[in-house]
C-alpha positions in Angstrom: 0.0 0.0 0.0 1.3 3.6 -0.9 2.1 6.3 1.6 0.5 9.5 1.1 3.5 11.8 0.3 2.5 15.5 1.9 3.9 18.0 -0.1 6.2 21.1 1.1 5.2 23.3 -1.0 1.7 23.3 -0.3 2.4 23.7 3.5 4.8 26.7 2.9 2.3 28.6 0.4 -0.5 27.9 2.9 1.7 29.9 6.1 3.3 32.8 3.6 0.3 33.4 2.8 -1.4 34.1 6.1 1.6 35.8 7.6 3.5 37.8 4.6 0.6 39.0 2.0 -1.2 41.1 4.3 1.3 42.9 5.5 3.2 43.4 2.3 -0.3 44.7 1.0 -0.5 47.3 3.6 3.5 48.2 3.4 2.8 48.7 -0.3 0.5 51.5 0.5 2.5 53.2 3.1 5.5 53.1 1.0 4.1 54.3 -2.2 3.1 57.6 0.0 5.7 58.3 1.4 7.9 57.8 -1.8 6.0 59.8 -3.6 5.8 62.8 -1.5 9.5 62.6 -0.5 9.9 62.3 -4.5 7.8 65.4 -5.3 9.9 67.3 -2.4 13.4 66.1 -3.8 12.8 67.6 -7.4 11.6 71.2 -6.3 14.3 71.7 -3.8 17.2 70.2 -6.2 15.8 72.7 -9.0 15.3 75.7 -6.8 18.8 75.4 -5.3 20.5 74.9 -8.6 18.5 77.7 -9.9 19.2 80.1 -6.9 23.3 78.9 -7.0 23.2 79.6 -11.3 21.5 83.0 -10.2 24.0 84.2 -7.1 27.1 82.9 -9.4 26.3 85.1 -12.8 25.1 87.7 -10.4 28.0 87.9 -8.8 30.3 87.3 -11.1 29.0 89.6 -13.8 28.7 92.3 -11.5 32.4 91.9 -10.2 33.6 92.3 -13.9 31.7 95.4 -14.3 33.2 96.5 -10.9 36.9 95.8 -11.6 36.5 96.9 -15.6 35.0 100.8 -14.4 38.2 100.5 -11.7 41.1 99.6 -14.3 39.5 101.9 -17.0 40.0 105.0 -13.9 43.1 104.1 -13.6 44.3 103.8 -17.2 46.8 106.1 -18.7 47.0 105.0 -22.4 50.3 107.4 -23.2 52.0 106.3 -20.5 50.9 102.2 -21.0 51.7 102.7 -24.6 55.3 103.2 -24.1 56.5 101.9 -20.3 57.5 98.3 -20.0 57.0 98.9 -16.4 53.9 100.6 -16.6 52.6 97.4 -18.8 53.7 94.5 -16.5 52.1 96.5 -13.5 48.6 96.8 -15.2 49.2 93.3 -16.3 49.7 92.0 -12.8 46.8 93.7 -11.4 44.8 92.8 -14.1 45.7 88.9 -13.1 45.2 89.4 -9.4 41.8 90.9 -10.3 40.7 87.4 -12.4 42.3 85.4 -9.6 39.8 86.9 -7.2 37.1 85.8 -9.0 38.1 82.3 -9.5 36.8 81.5 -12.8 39.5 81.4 -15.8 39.1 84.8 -18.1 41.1 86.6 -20.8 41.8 90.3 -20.2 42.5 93.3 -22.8 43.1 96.7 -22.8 43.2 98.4 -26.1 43.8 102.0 -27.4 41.2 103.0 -29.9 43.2 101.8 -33.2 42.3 98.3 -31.6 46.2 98.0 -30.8 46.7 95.3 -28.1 48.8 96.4 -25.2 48.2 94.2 -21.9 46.9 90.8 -22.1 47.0 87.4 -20.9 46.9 85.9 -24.4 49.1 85.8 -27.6 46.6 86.6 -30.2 44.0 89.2 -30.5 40.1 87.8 -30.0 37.3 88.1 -32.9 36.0 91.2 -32.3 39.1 93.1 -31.9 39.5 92.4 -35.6 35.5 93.1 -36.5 36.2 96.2 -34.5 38.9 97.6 -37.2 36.2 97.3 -40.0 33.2 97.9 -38.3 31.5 99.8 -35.7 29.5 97.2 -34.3 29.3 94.5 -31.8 30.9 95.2 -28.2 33.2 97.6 -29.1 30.5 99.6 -30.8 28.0 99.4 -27.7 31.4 100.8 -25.6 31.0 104.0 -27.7 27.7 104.2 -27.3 27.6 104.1 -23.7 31.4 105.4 -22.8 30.5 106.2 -19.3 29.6 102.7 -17.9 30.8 99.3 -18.2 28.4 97.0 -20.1 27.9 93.4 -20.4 26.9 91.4 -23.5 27.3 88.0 -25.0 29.0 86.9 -28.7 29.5 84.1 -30.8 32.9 82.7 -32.1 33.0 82.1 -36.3 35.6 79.6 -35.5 33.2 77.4 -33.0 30.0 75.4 -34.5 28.3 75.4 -31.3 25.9 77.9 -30.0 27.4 78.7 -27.0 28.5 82.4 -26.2 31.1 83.9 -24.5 30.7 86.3 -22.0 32.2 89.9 -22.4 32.8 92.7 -20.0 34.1 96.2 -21.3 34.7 99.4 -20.4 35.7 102.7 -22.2 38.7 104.4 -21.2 38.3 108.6 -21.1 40.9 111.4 -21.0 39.1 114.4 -20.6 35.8 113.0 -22.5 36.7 111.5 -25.0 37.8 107.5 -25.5 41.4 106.6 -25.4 41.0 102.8 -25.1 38.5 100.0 -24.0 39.2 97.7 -20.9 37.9 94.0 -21.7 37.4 90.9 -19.8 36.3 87.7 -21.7 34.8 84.7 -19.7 34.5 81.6 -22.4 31.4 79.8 -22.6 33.5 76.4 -21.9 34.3 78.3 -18.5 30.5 79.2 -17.4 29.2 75.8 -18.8 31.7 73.5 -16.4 30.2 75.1 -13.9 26.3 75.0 -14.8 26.7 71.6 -16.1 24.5 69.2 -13.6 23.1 65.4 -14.8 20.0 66.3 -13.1 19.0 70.2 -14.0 19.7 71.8 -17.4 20.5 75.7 -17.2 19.6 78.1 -19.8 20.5 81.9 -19.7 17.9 84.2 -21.5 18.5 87.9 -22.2 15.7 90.3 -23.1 15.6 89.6 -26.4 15.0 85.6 -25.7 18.8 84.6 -27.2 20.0 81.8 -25.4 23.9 82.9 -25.0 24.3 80.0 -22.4 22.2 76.4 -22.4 23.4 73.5 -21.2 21.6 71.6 -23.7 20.8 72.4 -27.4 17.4 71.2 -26.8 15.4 74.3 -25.4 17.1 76.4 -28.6 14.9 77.1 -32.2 16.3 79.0 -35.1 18.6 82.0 -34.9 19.5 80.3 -31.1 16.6 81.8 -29.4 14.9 80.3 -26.7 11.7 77.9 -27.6 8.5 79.4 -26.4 7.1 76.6 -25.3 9.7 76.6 -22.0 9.7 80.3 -22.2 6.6 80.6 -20.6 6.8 77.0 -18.4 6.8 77.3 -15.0 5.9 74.4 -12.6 5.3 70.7 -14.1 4.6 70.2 -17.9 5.3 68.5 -20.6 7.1 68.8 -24.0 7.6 66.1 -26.5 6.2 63.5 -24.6 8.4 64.4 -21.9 7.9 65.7 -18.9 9.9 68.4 -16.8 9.5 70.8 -13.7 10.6 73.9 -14.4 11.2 77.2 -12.4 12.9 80.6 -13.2 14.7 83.7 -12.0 15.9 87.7 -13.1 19.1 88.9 -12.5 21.0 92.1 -13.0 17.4 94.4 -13.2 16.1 91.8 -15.7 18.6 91.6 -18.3 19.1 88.1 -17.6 16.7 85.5 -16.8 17.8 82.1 -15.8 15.4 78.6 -16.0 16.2 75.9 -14.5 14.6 72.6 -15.8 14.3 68.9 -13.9 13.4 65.9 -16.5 11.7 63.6 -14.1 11.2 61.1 -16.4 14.3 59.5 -15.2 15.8 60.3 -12.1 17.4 57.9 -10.6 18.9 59.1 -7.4 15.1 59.6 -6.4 14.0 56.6 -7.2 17.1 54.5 -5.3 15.6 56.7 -2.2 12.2 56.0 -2.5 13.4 52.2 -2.5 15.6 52.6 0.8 12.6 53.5 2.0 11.0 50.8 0.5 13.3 48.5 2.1 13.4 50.4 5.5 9.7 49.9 6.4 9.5 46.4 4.8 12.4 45.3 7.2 10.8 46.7 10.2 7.3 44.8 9.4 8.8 42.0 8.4 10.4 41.3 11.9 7.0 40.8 13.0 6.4 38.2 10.3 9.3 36.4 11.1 9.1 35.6 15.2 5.4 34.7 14.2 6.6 32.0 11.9 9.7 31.1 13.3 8.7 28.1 14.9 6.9 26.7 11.9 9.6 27.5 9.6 12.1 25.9 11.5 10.5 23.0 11.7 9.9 22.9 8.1 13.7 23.5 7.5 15.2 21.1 9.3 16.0 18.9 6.1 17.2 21.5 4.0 20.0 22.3 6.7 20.5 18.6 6.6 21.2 18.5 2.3 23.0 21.6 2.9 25.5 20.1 5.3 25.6 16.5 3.3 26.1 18.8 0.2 28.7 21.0 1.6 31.0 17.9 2.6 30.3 16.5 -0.6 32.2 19.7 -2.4 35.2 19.4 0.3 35.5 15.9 -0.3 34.1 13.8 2.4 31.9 11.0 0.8 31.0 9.4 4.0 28.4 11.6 5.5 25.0 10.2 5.2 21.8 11.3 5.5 18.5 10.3 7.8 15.7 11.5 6.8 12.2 11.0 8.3 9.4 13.3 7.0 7.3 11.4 4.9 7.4 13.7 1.8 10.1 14.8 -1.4 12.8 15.3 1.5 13.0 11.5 2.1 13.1 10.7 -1.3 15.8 13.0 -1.7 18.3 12.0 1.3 17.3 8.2 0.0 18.7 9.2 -3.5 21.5 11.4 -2.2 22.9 8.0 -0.1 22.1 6.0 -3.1 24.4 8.1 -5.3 27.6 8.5 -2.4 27.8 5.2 -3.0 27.4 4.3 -6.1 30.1 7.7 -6.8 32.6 5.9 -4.3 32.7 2.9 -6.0 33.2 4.5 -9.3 35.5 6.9 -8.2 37.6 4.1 -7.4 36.8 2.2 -10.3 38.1 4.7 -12.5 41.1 5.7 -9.5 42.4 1.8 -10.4 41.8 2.2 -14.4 43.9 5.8 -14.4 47.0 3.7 -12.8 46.6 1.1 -14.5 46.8 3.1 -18.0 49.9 5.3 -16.9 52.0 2.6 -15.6 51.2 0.4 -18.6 51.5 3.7 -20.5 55.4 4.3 -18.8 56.2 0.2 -19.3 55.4 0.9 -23.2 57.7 4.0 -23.3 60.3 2.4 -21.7 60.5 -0.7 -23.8 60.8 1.5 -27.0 64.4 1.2 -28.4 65.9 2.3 -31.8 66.5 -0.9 -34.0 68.8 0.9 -36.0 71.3 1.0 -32.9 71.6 -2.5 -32.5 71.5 -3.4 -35.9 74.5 -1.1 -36.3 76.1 -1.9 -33.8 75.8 -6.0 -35.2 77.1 -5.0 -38.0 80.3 -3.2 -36.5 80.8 -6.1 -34.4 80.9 -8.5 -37.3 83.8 -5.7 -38.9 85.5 -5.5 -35.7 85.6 -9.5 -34.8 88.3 -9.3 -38.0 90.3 -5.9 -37.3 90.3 -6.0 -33.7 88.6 -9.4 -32.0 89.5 -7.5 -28.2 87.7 -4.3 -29.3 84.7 -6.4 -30.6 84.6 -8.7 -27.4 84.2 -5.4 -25.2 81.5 -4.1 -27.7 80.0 -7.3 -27.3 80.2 -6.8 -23.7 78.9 -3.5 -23.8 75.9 -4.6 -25.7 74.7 -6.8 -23.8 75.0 -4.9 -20.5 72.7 -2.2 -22.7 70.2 -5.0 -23.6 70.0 -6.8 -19.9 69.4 -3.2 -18.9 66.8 -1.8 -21.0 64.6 -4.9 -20.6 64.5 -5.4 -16.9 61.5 -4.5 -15.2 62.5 -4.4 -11.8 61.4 -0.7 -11.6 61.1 2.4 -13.5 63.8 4.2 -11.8 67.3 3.8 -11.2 70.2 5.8 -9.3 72.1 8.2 -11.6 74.6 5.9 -11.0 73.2 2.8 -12.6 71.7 4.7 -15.5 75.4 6.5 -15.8 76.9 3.3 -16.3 74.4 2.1 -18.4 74.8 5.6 -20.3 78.3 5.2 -20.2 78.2 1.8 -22.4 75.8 3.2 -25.3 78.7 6.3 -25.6 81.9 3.8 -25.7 79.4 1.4 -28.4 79.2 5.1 -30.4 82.9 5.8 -29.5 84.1 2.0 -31.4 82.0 3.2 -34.1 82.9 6.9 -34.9 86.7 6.6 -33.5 88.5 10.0 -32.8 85.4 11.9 -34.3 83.7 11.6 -31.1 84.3 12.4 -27.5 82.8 12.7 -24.6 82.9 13.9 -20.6 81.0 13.6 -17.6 80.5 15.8 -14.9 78.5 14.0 -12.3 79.0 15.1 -8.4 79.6 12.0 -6.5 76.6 13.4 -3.7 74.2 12.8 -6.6 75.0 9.5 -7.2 72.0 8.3 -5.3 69.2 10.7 -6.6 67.0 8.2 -8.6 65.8 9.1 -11.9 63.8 7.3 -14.9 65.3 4.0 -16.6 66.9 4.8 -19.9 66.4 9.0 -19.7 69.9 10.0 -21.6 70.4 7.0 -23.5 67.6 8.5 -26.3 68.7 12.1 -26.4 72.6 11.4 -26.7 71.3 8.9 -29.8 69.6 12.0 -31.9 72.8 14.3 -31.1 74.5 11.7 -33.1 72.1 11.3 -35.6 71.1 14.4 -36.6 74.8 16.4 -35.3 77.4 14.9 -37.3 75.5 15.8 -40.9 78.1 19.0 -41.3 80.2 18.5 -38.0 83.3 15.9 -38.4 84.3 16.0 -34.5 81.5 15.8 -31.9 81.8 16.0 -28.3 79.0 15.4 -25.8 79.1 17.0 -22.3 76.8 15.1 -19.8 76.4 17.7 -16.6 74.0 17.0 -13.3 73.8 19.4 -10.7 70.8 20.7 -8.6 68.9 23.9 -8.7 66.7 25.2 -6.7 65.2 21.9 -5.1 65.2 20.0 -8.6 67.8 18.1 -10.3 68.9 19.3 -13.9 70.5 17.0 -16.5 72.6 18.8 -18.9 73.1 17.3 -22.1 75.2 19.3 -24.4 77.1 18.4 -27.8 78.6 21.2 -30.0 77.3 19.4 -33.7 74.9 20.8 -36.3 72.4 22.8 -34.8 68.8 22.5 -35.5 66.8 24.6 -37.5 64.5 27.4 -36.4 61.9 25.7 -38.1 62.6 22.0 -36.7 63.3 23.3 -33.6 59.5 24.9 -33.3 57.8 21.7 -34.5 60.2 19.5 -31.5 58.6 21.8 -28.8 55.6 21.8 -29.9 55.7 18.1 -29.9 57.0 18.0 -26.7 53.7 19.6 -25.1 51.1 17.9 -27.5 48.8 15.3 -26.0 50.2 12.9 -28.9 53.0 12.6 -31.0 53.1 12.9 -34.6 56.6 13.5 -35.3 59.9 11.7 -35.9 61.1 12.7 -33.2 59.6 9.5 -30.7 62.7 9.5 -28.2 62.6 13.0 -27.4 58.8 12.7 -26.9 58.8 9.3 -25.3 61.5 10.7 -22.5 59.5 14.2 -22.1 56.3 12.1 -21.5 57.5 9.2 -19.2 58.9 12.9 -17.0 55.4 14.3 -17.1 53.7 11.0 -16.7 55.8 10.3 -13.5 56.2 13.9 -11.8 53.8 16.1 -13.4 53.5 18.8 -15.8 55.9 21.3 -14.2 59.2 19.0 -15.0 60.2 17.4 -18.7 62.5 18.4 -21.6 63.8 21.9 -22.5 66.1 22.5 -25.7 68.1 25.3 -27.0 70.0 25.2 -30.0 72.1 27.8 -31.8 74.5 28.2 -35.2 77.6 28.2 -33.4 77.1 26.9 -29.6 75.2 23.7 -31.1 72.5 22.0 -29.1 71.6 22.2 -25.2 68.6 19.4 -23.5 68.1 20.3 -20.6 65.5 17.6 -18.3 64.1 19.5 -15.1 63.3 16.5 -12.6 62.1 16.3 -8.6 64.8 15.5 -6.0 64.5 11.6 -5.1 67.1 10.3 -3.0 67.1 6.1 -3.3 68.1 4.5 -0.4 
């Protein structure tokens, strides 16, 4: 007969239910509120205080320049400025301590009335210095109509694209009524822009006439760069091109300015993040009631989740023998059953395939090992059969030799030796080559007698020493080979050196590539096999490495663990 499985689920939804929905419901409400009036109160008092700061800084900065240009224009003489050096760098000083005061970068002049620059801060004379010389118009022209006060107005540069303007202040200089020279302080537009530019609330500067000589966005202009009417007359919340702002406004300087500040609150961000603080905040404190009402009931509920949790956790840190015992008549006991089910069945085939991977790399090292180059022992056959009629004692000790070789490449007692028995064994192979090549080849060890006992792979040199000779003596008619083993930094190095015919760039590319493929498919087995018998027995961070140069010849170098053998 089937139990009756209860489902979790159900029993969850059914007490979430009754104890969160409610008072989500009614912290949905609150919340909502309160965003929305703290919202509404955010975007008037971010756009009336960047509207009042835009207003106090053009204010004040406008009316300083007007200030300082009536002062330096009183204090002018042009006869004397137009010929003292002295008289020049004074004006020019107190010209700069003047800008300096008021903190924002500008470019000073003082001209006489030919337009002739005599003190400034820049190299080249401004636009309408030049109009000026051909035409009585634009600042210089509202100078002479007004010669007793400073004035204030706004132009254009032909060599800018935009429709920004800068601001210029100017003053006439007089000597006994009549002009002598014009005092002038230009404030670029880049200058006032840095400092109107907000994210949140564009600027635009209206004069009388409704040009926009400063806007922090293109968007409010129309033709001729005059202010749209739509936001001329917007005041308050409204919309323009599906889009919807709150704007507000302000005169300065008796009304020859007027500055609007607009808020898009389609998309402002740093209100929204607030309103969901605030979100958060109340949901928090309501939802501490929620949970010491369900506390009990939820714990109970949990108590086999923290049990998976656990198994799962010592699963990932490798403990497969934590099991679990589950008891709750519903999915919960069908999972733990499963879970213990599986830690078994992954034990077993852990070591399953633990057993398989030895097996493979020993066999894998075995085959390695018991690869050896026919074409040195049928050589060497054949120079016995030779020597047995020129020299029967030099054969009998190649002979001798041979078999020590043989004996020693197919024993199986183990897959490493002490330098010293694979020296000896080395040392063989190289007097075989020696009875073979004669004087043409020669060769030294250099093995410290404390590393005698290090143990190292069966047959490791025998394989490289065989391709210096094969491949060295092609354009090389003395070879020696230099056999060094020394320790460095905790690992043993082998040195295997032999001055012959170096390899080629090319050849030399394809071997170390070879040398960290998965497979070979080159000709050159023996260096592989020994690289992969290294890696196969130590790891990855220890094999073969091979230099070889036009006139140095080649260098193997074989990077292996200290293993002292007893």
């Amino acid at each position: 007969m089937s139990r009756k499985v209860n489902h979790l689920k159900d029993e969850l939804r059914r007490t979430f239910t009754i104890y969160a929905l409610i008072p989500i419901f009614i912290i949905s409400i609150i919340v909502f509120i309160l965003a929305f009036a703290y919202w509404n109160t955010n975007v008037l008092e971010r756009n009336h205080n960047r509207l009042n700061a835009i207003c106090d800084m053009m204010s004040t900065m406008i009316s300083n320049y007007l200030d300082n240009a009536n002062d330096i224009a009183g204090l002018c003489d042009m006869n004397v400025l137009r010929d003292n050096k002295t008289a020049k760098a004074e004006m020019y000083e107190k010209l700069y301590q003047y800008t300096s005061m008021i903190g924002v970068h500008t470019d000073f002049y003082i001209f006489d009335t030919q337009m002739n620059r005599l003190v400034s801060n820049q190299i080249q004379d401004p636009e309408f210095a030049e109009l000026a010389r051909t035409a009585d118009w634009g600042v210089i022209g509202q100078i002479k109509r007004k010669p007793m006060e400073p004035i204030f107005t706004f132009a254009n540069s032909i060599h800018r694209f935009d429709s920004q303007m800068d601001l210029i202040i100017g003053k006439a200089i007089l000597e006994e009524g009549k002009i002598t020279g014009y005092v002038l302080f230009v404030v670029p537009a880049a200058q006032i822009l840095s400092a109107m530019t907000n994210p949140d609330v564009h600027i635009v500067v209206k004069d009388r006439y409704d040009y926009m000589p400063i806007c922090t966005d293109d968007f409010f202009g129309a033709a001729m760069n005059k202010m749209k009417p739509e936001f001329q007359h917007a005041n308050g919340y409204f919309s323009f091109a599906d889009t919807k702002y709150y704007s507000s406004k302000k005169a300065i300087l008796d009304g020859e300015l007027t500055v609007y500040a607009f808020t898009s609150i389609g998309g402002i961000v740093s209100q929204l993040v607030n309103a969901v603080m605030i979100l958060i905040g109340v949901l928090i404190i309501l939802s501490l009631s929620i949970v010491i009402s369900v506390k009990k009931q939820v714990e109970e509920k949990t108590k086999m989740i923290d049990q998976l949790v656990e198994a799962f956790s010592a699963v990932k840190q490798g403990n497969l023998d934590m099991r679990l015992s589950i008891n709750t008549n519903n999915e919960f006991e069908i999972i733990g059953e499963a879970y213990n089910r599986m830690l078994f069945s992954l034990k077993e085939l852990m070591q399953t395939n633990h057993e398989k991977a030895r097996a493979t790399v020993i066999s894998e090292i075995k085959q390695l090992e018991s690869q050896f180059n026919p074409h040195f022992l049928f050589n060497t056959l054949e120079n016995i059969k030779f020597m047995i009629k020129l020299d029967p004692a030099a054969a009998n000790k190649m002979i001798i030799a041979l078999s020590n070789i043989l004996r020693y490449s197919i024993s199986t007692s183990s897959s490493e030796v002490t330098i010293q028995e694979d020296m000896e064994y080395t040392q063989s192979y190289l007097d075989i080559q020696k009875y073979r090549f004669g004087n043409r080849l020669n060769y030294i060890l250099h093995i410290p007698e404390e590393l005698n006992h290090c143990s190292v792979p069966k047959l490791l040199i025998q394989p490289i020493i065989e391709n210096a000779i094969k491949y060295g003596f092609h354009d090389c008619q003395h070879m020696l080979v230099e056999i060094e083993i020394k320790m460095i930094e905790n690992t043993l190095v082998l040195t295997i050196t032999n001055n012959g015919t170096a390899i080629d760039e090319q050849s030399l590319n394809e071997i170390r590539a070879m040398l960290i493929s998965p497979a070979n498919v080159s000709q050159h087995s023996g260096l592989y096999n020994v690289n992969r018998r290294i890696q196969l027995m130590y790891g990855d961070s220890y094999g073969l490495e091979i230099v070889s140069s036009y006139c140095e010849g080649t260098i193997v170098k074989i990077v292996l663990p200290i293993h002292k053998k007893q």
